[in-house]
Backbone as CSV, one residue per row, in Angstrom:
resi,resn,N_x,N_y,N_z,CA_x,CA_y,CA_z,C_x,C_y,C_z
1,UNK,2.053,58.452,0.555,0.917,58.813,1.401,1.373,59.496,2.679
2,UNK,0.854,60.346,3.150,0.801,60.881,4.479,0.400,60.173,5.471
3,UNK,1.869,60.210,6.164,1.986,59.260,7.389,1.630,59.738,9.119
4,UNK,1.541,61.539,8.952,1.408,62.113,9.908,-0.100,61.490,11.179
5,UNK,-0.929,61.705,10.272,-2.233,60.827,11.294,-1.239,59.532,11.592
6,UNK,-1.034,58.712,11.441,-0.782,57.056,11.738,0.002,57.686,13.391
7,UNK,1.255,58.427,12.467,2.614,58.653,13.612,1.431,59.200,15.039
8,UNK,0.498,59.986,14.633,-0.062,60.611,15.994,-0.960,59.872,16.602
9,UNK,-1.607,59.177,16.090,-3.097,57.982,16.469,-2.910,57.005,15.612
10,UNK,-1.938,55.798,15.576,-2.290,54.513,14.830,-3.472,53.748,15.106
11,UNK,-4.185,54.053,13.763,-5.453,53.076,13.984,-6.031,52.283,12.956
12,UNK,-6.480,50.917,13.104,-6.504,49.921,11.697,-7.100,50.707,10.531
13,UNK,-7.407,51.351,10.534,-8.549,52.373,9.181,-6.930,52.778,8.917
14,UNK,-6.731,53.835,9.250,-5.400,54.645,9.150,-4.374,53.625,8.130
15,UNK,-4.206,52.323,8.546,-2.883,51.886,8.063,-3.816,50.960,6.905
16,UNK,-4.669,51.116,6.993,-5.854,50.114,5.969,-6.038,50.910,4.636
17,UNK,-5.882,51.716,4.926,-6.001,53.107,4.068,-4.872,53.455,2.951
18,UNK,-4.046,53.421,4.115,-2.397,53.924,3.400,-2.120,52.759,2.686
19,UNK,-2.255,51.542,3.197,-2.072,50.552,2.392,-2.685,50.634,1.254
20,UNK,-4.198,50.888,1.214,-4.815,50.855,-0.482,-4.134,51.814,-0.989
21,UNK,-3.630,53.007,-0.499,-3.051,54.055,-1.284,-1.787,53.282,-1.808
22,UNK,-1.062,52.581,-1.500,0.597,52.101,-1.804,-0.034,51.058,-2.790
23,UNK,-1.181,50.707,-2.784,-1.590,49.245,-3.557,-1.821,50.027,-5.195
24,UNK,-2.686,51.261,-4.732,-3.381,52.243,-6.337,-2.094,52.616,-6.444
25,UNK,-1.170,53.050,-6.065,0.068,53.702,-6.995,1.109,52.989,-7.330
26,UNK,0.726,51.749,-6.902,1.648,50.639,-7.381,1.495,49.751,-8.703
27,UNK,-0.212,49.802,-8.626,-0.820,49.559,-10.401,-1.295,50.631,-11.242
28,UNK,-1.089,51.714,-10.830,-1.856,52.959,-11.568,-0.663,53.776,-12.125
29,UNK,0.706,53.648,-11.006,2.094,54.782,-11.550,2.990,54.020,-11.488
30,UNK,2.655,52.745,-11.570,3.499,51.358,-11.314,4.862,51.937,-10.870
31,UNK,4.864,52.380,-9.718,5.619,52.404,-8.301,5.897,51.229,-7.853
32,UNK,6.460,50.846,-7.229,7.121,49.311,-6.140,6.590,49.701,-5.091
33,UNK,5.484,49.349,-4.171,5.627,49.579,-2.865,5.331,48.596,-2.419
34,UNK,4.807,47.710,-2.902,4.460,46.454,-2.624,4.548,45.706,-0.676
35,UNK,5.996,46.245,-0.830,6.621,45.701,0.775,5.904,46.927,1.552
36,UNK,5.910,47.975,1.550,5.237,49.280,2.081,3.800,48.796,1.966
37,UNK,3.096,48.137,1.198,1.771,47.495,1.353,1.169,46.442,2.441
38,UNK,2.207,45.428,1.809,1.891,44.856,2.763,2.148,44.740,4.423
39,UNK,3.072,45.728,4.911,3.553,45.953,5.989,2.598,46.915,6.906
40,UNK,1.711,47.501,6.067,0.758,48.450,6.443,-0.634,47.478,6.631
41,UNK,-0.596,46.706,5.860,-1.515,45.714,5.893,-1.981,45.093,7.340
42,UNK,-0.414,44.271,7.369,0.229,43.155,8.530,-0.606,44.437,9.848
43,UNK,-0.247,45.348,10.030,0.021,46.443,10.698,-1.593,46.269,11.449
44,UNK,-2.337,46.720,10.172,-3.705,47.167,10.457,-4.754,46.055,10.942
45,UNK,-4.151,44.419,10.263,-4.607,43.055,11.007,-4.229,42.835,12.255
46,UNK,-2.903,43.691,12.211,-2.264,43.115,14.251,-3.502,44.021,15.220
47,UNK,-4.161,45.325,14.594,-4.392,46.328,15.502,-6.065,45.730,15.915
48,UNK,-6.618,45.266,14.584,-7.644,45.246,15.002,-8.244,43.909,13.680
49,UNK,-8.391,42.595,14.167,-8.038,41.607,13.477,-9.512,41.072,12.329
50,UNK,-10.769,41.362,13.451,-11.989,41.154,12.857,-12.622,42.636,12.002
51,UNK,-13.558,42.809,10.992,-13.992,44.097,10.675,-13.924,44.292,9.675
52,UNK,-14.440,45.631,9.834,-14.311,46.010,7.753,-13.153,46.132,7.530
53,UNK,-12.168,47.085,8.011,-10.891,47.576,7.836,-9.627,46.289,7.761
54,UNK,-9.840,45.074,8.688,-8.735,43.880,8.410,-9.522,43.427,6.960
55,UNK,-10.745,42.864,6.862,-11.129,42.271,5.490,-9.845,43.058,4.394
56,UNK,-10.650,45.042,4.019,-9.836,45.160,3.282,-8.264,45.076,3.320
57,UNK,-7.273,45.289,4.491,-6.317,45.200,4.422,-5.849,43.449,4.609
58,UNK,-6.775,42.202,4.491,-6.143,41.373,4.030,-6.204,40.716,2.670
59,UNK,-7.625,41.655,2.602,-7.324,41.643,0.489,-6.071,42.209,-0.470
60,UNK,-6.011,43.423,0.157,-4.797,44.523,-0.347,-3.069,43.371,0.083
61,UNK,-3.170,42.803,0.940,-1.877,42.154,1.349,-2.128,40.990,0.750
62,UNK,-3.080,40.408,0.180,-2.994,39.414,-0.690,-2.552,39.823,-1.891
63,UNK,-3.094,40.782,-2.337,-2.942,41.307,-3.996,-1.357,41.728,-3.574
64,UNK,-0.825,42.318,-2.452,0.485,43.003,-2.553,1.554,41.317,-2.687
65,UNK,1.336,40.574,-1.754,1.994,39.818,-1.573,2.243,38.486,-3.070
66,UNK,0.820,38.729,-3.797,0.926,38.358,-5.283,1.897,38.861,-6.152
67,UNK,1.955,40.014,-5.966,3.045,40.707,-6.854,4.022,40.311,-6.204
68,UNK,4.744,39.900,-5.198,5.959,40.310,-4.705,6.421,38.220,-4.964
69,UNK,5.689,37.769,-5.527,5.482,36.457,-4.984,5.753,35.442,-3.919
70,UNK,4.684,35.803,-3.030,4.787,35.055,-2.380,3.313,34.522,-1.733
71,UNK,3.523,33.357,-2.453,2.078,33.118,-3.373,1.315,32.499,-1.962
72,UNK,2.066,31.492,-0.962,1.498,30.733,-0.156,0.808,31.946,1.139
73,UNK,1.532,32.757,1.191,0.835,33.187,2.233,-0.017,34.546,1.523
74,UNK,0.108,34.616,0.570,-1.318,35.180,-0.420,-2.237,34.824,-0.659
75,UNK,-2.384,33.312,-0.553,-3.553,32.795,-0.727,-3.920,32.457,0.753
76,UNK,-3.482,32.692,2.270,-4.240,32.507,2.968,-4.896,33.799,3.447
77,UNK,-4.289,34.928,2.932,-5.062,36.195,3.239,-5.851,36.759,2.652
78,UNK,-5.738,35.946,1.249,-7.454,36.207,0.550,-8.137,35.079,1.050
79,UNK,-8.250,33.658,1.588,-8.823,33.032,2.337,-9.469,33.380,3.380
80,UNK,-8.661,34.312,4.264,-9.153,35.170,5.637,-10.057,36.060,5.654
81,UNK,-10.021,36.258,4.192,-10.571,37.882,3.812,-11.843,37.812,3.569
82,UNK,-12.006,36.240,2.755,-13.014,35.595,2.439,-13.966,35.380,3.654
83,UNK,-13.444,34.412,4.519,-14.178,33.999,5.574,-14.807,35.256,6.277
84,UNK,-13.836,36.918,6.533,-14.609,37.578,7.371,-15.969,38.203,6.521
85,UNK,-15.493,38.523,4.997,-16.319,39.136,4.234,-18.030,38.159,4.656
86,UNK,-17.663,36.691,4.486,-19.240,35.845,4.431,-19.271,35.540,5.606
87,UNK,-18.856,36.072,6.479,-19.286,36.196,8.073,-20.604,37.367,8.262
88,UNK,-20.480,38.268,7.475,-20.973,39.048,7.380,-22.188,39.511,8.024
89,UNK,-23.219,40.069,8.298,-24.642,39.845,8.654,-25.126,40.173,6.661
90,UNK,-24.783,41.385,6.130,-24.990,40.955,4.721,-23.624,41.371,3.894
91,UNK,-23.301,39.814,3.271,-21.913,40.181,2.464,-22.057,40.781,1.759
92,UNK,-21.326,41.371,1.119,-20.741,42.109,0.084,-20.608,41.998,-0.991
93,UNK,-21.184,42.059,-1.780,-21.201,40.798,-2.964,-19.783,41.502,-3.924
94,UNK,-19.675,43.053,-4.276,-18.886,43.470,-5.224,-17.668,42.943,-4.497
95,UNK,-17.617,42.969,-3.211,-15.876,43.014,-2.630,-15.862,41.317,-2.366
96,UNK,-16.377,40.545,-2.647,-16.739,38.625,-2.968,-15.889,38.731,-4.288
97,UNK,-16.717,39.391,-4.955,-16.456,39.278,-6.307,-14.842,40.040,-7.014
98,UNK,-14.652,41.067,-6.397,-12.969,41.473,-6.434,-11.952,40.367,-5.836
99,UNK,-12.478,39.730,-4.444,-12.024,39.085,-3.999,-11.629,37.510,-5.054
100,UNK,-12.639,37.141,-5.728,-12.404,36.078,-6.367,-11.202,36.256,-7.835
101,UNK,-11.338,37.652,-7.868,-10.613,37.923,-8.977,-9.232,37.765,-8.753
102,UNK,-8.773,38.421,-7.673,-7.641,38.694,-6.902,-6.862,37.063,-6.864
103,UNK,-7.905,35.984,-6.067,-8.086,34.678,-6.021,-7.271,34.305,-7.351
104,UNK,-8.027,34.766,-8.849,-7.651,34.415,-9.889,-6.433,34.962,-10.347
105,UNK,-6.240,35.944,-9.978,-4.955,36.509,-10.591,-3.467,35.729,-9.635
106,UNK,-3.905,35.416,-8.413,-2.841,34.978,-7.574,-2.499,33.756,-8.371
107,UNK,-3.973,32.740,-8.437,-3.261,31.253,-9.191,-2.642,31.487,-10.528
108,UNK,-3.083,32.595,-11.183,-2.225,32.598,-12.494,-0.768,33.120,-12.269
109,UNK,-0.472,33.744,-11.212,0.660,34.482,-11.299,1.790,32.872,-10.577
110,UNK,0.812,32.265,-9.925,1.857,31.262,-9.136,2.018,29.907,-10.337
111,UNK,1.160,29.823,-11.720,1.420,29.140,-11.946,2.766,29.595,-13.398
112,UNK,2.201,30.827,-13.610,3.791,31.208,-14.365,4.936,31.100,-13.834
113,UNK,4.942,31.672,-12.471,6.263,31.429,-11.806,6.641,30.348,-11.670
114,UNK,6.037,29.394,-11.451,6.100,27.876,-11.408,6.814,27.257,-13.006
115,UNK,6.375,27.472,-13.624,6.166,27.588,-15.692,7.643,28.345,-15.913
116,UNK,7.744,29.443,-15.201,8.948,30.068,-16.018,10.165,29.248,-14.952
117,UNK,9.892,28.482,-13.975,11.255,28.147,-13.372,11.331,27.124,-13.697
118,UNK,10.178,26.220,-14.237,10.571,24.802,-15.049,11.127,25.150,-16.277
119,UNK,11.036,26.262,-16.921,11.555,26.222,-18.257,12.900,26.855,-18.207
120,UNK,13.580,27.217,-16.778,14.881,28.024,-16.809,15.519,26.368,-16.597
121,UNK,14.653,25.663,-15.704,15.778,24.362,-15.273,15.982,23.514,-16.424
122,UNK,14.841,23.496,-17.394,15.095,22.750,-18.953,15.656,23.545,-19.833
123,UNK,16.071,24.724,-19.971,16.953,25.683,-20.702,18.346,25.053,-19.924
124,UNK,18.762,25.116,-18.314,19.830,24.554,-17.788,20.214,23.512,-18.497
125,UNK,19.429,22.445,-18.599,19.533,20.922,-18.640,19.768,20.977,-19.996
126,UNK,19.578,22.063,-21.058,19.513,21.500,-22.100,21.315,22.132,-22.475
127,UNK,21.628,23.074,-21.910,23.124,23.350,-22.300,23.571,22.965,-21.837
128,UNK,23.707,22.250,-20.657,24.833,21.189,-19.938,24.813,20.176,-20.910
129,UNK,24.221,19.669,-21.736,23.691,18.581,-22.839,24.483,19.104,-23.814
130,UNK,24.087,20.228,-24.007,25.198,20.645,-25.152,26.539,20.660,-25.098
131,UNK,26.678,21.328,-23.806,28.131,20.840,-23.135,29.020,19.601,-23.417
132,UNK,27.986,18.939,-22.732,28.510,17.507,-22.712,28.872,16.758,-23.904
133,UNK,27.702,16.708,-25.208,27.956,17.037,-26.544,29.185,17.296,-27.202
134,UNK,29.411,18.402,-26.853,30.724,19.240,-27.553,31.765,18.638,-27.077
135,UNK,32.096,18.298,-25.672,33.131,18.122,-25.163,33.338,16.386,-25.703
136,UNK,32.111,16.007,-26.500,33.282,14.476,-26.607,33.007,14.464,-28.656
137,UNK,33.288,15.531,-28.875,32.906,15.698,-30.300,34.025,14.736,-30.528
138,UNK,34.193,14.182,-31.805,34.982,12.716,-32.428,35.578,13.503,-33.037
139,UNK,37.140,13.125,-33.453,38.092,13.843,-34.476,37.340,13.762,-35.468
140,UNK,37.963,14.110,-36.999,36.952,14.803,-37.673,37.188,13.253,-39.217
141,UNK,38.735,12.814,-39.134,39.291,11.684,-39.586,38.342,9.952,-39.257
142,UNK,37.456,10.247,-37.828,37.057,9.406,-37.388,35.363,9.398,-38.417
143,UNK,35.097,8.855,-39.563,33.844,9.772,-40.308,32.704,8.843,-39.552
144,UNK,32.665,7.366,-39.071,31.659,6.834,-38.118,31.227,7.810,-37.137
145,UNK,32.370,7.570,-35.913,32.248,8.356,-34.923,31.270,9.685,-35.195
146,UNK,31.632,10.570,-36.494,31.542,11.757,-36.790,29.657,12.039,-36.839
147,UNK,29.834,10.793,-37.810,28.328,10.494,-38.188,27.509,10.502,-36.620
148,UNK,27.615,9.571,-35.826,27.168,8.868,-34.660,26.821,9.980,-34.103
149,UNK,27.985,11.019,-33.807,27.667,12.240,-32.971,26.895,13.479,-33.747
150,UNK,27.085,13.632,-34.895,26.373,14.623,-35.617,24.854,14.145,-35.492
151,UNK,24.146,12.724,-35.636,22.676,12.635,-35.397,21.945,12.526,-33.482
152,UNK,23.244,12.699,-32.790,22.922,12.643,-30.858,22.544,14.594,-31.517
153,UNK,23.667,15.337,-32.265,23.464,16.386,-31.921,22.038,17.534,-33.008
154,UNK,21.717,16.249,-34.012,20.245,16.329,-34.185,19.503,16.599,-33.455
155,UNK,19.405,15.254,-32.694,18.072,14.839,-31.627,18.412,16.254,-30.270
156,UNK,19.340,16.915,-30.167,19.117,17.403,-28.883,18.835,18.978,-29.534
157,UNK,19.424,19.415,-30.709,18.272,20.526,-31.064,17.206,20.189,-31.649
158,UNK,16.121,18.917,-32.121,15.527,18.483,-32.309,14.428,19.013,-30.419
159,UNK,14.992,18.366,-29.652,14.641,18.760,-28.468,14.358,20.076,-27.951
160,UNK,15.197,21.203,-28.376,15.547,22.576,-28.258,14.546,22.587,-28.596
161,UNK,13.726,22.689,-30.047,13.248,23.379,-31.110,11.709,23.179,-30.515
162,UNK,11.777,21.686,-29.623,10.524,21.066,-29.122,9.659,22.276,-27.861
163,UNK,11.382,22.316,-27.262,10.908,23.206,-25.305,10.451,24.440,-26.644
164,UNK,10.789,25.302,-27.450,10.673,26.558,-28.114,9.426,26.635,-28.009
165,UNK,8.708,25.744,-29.029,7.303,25.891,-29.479,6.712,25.332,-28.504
166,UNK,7.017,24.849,-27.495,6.085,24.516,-26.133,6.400,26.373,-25.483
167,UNK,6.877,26.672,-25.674,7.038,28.167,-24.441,5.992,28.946,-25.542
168,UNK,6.006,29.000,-26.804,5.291,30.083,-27.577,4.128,29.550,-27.446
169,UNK,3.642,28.392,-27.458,1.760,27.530,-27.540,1.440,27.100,-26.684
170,UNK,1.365,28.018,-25.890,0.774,27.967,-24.414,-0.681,28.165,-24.322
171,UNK,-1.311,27.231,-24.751,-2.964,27.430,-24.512,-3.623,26.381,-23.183
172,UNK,-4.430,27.074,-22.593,-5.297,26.414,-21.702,-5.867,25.535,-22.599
173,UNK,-5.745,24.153,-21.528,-6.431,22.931,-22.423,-8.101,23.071,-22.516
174,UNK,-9.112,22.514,-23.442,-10.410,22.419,-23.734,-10.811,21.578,-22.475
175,UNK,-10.273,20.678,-21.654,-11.169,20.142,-20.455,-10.990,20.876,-19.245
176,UNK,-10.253,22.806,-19.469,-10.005,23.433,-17.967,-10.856,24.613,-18.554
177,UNK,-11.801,24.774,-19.356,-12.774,25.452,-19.916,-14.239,24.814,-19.750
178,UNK,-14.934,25.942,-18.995,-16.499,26.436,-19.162,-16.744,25.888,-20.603
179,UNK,-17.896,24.952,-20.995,-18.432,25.261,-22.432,-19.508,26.123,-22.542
180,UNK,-19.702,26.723,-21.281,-21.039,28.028,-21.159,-20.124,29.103,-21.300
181,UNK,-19.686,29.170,-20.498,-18.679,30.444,-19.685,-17.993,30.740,-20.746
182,UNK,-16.535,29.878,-21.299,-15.848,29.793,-21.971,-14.396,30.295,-21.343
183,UNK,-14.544,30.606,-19.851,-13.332,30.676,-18.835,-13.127,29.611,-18.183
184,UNK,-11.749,29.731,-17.561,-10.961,28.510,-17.062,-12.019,28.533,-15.606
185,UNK,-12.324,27.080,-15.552,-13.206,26.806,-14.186,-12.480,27.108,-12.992
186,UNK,-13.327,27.437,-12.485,-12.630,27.454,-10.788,-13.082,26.402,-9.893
187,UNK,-14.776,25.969,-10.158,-15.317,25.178,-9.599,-16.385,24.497,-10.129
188,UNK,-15.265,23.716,-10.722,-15.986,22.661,-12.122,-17.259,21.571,-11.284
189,UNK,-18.042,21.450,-12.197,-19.195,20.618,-11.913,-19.611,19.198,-13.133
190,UNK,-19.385,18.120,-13.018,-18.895,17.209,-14.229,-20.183,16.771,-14.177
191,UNK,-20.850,16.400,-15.091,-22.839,15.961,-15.610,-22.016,14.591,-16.115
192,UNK,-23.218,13.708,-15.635,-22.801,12.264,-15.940,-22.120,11.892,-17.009
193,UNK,-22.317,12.522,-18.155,-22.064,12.380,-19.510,-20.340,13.027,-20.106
194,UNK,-19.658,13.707,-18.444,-18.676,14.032,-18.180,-18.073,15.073,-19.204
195,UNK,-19.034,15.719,-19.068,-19.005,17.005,-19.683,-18.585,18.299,-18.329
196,UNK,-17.757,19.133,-18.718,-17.133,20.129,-17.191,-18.348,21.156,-17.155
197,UNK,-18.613,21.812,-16.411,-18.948,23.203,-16.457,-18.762,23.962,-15.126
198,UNK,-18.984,25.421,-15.496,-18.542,26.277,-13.931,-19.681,26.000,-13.380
């Protein structure tokens, strides 16, 4: 984006702007600018904190800061974004409604990251196991011993085979589902009969 206006008159529109531009060519020509997003963002909230122009640039620095993960202070700038949007005299309903999406895409992205680093530390845990395994394998003359350790080294690819088909059958459970909707609730409502719905 053209930086020349900013360099001559920095003004929150200006860097609010450039930011959505670094945000569209970052999902549209999947470019990296992510840090160039949100820095333009930060930029355009320092200049002028309440308004139309911070709302969008603390939506855009939420969505940037999603990608880049860094999930905690992503979710307080779609929080912020929130509060100025329904401050409103009349909100906005489409940019509520992007906003909630954004909302949704952040918790899914923080809970994979979360998901894929429990499954790197049980991939860890499971070859140090193997390790450990191997290193006290029984001579081969010893046929007890042999036995003893050949069914430990059952049970721990027995285990392997378990984390596998847990990483491939990854389904949202039936009690984090709408039975109207048929999407994962955001803001479940339980009827005496303790049934969920959005």
């Amino acid at each position: 984006p053209d930086t020349a206006a900013i360099v001559i008159a920095p003004t929150a529109a200006l860097y609010s702007n450039r930011a959505m531009c670094f945000v569209k060519r970052s999902l549209i020509e999947g470019r990296d600018e992510w840090r160039e997003a949100a820095a333009d963002c930060r930029a355009c909230v320092h200049l002028e904190p309440e308004g139309r122009p911070a709302s969008k640039a603390l939506y855009n620095l939420g969505i940037s800061l999603t990608k880049l993960g860094e999930f905690d202070e992503a979710r307080s700038s779609l929080e912020a974004a929130r509060r100025l949007l329904e401050a409103a005299r009349q909100p906005d309903t489409a940019s509520l409604a992007r906003l909630s999406a954004a909302d949704d895409a952040l918790r899914k992205a923080a809970w994979l990251a979360a998901d894929e680093q429990q499954a790197v530390a049980r991939q860890g845990t499971l070859e140090r196991l193997r390790g450990l395994l191997e290193a006290q394998r029984p001579p081969d003359d010893d046929a007890a011993a042999a036995a003893e350790w050949h069914g430990h080294a059952r049970q721990l690819e027995a285990l392997a085979a378990e984390e596998a088909a847990r990483r491939t059958q990854r389904e949202v459970p039936d009690w984090l589902c709408c039975k109207i909707t048929m999407d994962v609730v955001r803001e479940p409502v339980i009827t005496p009969d303790g049934i969920c719905y959005e």
